[in-house]
N, C-alpha and C positions, 0 to 999 in steps of 0.2 A: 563617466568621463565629463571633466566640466571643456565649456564651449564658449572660446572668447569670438566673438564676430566682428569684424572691423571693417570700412568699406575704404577705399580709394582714396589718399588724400585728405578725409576727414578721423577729426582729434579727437581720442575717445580717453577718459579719465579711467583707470582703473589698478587694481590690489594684481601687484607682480611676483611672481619668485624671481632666483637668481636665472633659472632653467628659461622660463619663458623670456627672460629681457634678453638673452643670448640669443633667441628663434630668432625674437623677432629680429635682435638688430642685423645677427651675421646671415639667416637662412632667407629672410621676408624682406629686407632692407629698409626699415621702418625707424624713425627718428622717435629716442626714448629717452625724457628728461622726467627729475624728481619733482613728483608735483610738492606743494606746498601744504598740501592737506592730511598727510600721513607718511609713515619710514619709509612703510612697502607700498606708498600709493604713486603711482606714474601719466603722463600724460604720452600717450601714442598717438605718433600719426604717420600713416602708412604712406609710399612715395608711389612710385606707378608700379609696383608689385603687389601681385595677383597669387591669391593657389590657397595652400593648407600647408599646416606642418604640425607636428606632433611634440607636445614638451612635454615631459613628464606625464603627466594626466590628463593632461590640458591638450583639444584640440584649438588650433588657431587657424581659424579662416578671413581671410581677406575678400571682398568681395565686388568687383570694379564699379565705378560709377558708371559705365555703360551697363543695360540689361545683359544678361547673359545671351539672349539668344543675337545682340548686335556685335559680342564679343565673336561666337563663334562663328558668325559670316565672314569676319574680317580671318579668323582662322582658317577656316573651311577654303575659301575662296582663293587665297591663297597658294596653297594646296594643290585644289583644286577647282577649276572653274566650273566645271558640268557639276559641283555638287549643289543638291537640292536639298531647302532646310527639312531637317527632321524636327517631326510635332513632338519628341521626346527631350532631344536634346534645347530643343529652347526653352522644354520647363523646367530643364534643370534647375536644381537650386543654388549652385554654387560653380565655377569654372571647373575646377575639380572634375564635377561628376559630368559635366560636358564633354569635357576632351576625353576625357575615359568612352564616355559613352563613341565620342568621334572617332577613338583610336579602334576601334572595335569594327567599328563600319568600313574602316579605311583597310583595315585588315583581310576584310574577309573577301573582296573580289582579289586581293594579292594572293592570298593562299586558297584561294579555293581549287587551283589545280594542283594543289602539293606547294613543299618549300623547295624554292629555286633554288640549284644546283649551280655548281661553276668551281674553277680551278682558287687556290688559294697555294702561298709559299708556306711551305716548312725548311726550317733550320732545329736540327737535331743533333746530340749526338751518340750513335749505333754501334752497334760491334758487325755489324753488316754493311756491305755497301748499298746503299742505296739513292739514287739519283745519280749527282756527284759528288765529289768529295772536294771540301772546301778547304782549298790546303792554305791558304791565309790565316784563316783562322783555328786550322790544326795549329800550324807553327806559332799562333799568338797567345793560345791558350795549354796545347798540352807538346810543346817541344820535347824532339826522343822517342816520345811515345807514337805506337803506332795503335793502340786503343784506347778507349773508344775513338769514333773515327768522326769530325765533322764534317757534317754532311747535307746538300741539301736539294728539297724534290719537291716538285708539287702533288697534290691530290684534289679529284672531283667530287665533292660531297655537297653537303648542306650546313656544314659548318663555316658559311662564310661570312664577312660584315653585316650585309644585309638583313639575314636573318636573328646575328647576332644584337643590334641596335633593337628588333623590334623584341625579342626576349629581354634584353636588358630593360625598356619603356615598361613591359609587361609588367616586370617585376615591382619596377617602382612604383609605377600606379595601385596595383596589387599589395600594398603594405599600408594604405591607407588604407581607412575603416570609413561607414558609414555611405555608401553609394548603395543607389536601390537595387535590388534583387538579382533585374533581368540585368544590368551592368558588372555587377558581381559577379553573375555567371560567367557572359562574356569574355573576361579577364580570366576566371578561370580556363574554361576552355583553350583560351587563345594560348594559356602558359605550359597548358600539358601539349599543345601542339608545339609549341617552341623548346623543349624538354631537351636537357642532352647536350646545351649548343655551348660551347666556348666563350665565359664572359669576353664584352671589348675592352680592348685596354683604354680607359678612360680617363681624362685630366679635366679639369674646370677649364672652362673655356675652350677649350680643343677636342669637340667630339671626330672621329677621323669622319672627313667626307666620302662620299662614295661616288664610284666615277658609273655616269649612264650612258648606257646601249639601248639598243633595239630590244635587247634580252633581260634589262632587269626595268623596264621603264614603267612597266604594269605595277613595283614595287614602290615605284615613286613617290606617292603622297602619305602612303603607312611612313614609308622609311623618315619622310624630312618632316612627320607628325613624330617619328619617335625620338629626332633630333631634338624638337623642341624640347619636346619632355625630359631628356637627360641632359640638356641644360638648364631647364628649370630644378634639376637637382641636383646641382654643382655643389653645395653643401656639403652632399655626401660623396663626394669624387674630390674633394680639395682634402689636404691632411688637416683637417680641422678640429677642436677639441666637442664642436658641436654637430654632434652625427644624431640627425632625427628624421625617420620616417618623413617626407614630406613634396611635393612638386610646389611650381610655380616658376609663373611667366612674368617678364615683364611688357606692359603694355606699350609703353614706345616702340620697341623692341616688334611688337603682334602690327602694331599701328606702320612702323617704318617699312616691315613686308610685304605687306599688304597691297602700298601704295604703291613700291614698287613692282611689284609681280600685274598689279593690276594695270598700273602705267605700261610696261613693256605691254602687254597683250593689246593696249586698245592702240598703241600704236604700232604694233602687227612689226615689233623686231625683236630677234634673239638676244638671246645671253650676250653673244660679242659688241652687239651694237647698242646693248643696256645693261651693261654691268653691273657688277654689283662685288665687293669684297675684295681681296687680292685678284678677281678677276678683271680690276679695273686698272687698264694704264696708271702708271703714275703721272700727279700731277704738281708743280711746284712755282712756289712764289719770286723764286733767287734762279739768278742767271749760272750758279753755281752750284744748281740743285740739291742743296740742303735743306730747303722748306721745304718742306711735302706735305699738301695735303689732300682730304678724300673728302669728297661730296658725297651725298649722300646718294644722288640723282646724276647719272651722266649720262651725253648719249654722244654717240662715234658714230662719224662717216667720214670717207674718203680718207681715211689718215689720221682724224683731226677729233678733238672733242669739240660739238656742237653747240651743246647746252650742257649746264651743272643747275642743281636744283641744293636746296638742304629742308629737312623735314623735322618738324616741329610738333611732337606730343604735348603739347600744353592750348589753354585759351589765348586767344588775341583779341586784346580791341579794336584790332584795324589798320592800326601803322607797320605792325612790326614792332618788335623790341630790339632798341640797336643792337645792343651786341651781339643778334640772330642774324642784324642786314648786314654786320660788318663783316660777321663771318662768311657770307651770302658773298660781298664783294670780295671777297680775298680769294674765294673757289673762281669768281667770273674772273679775275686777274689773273689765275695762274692759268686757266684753261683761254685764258688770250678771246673771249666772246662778250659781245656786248651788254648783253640781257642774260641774268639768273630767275630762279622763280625761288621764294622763300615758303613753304607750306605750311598752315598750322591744322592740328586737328577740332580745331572749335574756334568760329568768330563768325563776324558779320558777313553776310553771303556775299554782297561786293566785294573786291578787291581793290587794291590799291600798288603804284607806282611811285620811285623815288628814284627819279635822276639826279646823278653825280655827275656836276660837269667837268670837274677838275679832270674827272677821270673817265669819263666818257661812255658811264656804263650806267647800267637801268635795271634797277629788282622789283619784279615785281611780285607783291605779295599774297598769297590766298590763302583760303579757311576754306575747310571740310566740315561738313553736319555729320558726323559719324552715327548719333544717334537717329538714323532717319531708314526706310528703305532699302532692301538693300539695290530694288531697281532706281530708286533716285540718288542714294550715294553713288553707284554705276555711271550714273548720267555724271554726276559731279566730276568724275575719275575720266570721262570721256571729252568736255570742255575741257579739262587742262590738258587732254594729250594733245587733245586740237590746237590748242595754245601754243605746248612745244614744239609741234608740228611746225608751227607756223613760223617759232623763234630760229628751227634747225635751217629753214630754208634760207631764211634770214642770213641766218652765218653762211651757207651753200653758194649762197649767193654774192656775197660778199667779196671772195675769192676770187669770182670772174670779173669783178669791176677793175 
């Protein structure tokens, strides 16, 4: 099997089929023009997507401008914070055989006392009664008729979501070739233990979430490691003409996680008070609330939004790129606070500030060293919570004057 290798961002010349320019463009999201040197010859360059995929004969792997083992902390940590790096998975060769390897480990304290059990709905239709009987949708679908009978009940098993996402992860990881041995196994294993289970019903973009207890919390970082994975392969969950064995992540996407999971912890508040996705208030430009927008960063107290932040996968030199401050100002305007913080993943270790005085507000800009430690990117992640810290009291304080 021939092996096209491509890294992050950077332009690689090369002899294409039809098969591979469709990976790349629809499955890898990689920018594919005809070069000028030959019919079948192309120039690629990959965007902030990460992984493998399968084209015909051809494996395509992407491979990030971070080391692998700097990617997987930002994964890992995520995740989960008590996790300690493994000497295995940082020499991974490829993200790929990483996450596999990570999915494996994250696994095995989850099922090591058995697959969690718990209620789950059924809607059927029996010639028995069982549960109750759903006469809505009797009379919607079989009017007249008194058989079969809809009907609906729950049952206690092991066929529920949970278990279901980490079979489905299995699987897809599992279809790629070329991970060493003891990872192979692993995957094996992990799939004859997952055996039997009801695929989930799956759409691109909308993997279902899963609601946490006391009783499934030990499942937590496999489950929202198997999230990632099946929407790194949305490809093959969209009705697409291109269906290829393959995962992958995108890196803004690992990088915007990160910061936030890592931001709520060092500043020691929950999900409510650091949102994140439809879990966040709405917030809007227009006294008629038709603008609506979402930061990427908020934090709630007393009622109110505090701070808004937006975060920034790419290099800075230092200022800002306007239309990242503008955006920046338009989140501090609707969330009605003086001060935004604008974040980029790479630039000069100062910071920087740009007061608007027309409008009465202040962004101030940072850059993360991602490439670095993961106890000195920590530190990095701990100044800016201190920061907002500092901006929340700010607005807190506000209020009482």
């Amino acid at each position: 099997m021939r092996t096209l290798n491509l890294r992050e961002y950077e332009e690689k010349s090369c002899s294409l089929t039809p098969a591979e320019i469709d990976v790349l463009r629809h499955r890898l999201g990689c920018q594919v023009t005809r070069s000028d040197t030959g019919e079948d010859h192309y120039l690629v360059r990959p965007q902030d997507t990460v992984g493998a995929a399968i084209a015909g004969n051809t494996a395509i792997v992407i491979r990030p401008k971070l080391p692998v083992a700097r990617v997987m902390f930002l994964i890992a940590h995520a995740l989960d914070p008590q996790w300690t790096r493994d000497a295995k998975l940082a020499a991974a060769d490829s993200v790929t055989d990483a996450v596999a390897g990570l999915f494996a480990h994250l696994c095995h304290p989850a099922l090591r006392t058995g697959l969690l059990r718990g209620y789950r709905d059924n809607h059927e239709r029996l010639h028995t009664v069982r549960g109750r009987i759903d006469f809505t949708e009797q009379l919607r679908t079989s009017p007249g008729r008194s058989l079969p009978l809809a009907v609906s009940y729950q049952s206690h098993d092991e066929d529920i979501l949970e278990n279901q996402l980490l079979a489905a992860a299995v699987d897809t990881l599992h279809r790629l070739p070329g991970y060493p041995e003891d990872s192979r196994r692993s995957l094996t294993q992990l799939r004859m233990t997952l055996a039997g289970l009801t695929p989930p019903r799956l759409r691109a973009h909308r993997i279902p979430p899963v609601r946490w207890t006391r009783l499934n919390q030990h499942y937590r970082p496999a489950v929202e490691l198997a999230r990632l994975i099946l929407s790194g392969a949305e490809a093959d969950l969209a009705a697409r003409d291109v269906q290829a064995a393959g995962f992958a992540i995108r890196m803004s996407e690992v990088f915007e996680h990160f910061v936030r999971n890592a931001l709520r912890r060092a500043l020691g508040v929950d999900e409510r008070g650091f949102p994140v996705g439809k879990q966040t208030p709405k917030l809007y430009l227009d006294d008629r609330r038709r603008l609506n927008v979402q930061p990427d960063l908020s934090r709630w107290a007393g009622g109110r939004c505090r701070f808004v932040g937006e975060l920034k996968y790419r290099y800075d030199a230092g200022n800002g790129a306007a239309p990242n401050v503008y955006q920046t100002v338009a989140y501090a305007l609707a969330a009605g606070v003086p001060d935004a913080m604008l974040i980029y993943a790479h630039g000069p270790a100062t910071g920087t500030a740009h007061y608007l005085p027309g409008l009465g507000a202040r962004i101030h800009v940072r850059h993360l060293n991602l490439n670095t430690e993961p106890a000195e990117l920590l530190s990095q992640i701990q100044l800016l919570a201190d920061h907002i810290d500092r901006l929340t009291i700010a607005s807190l304080r506000g209020d009482l004057v």
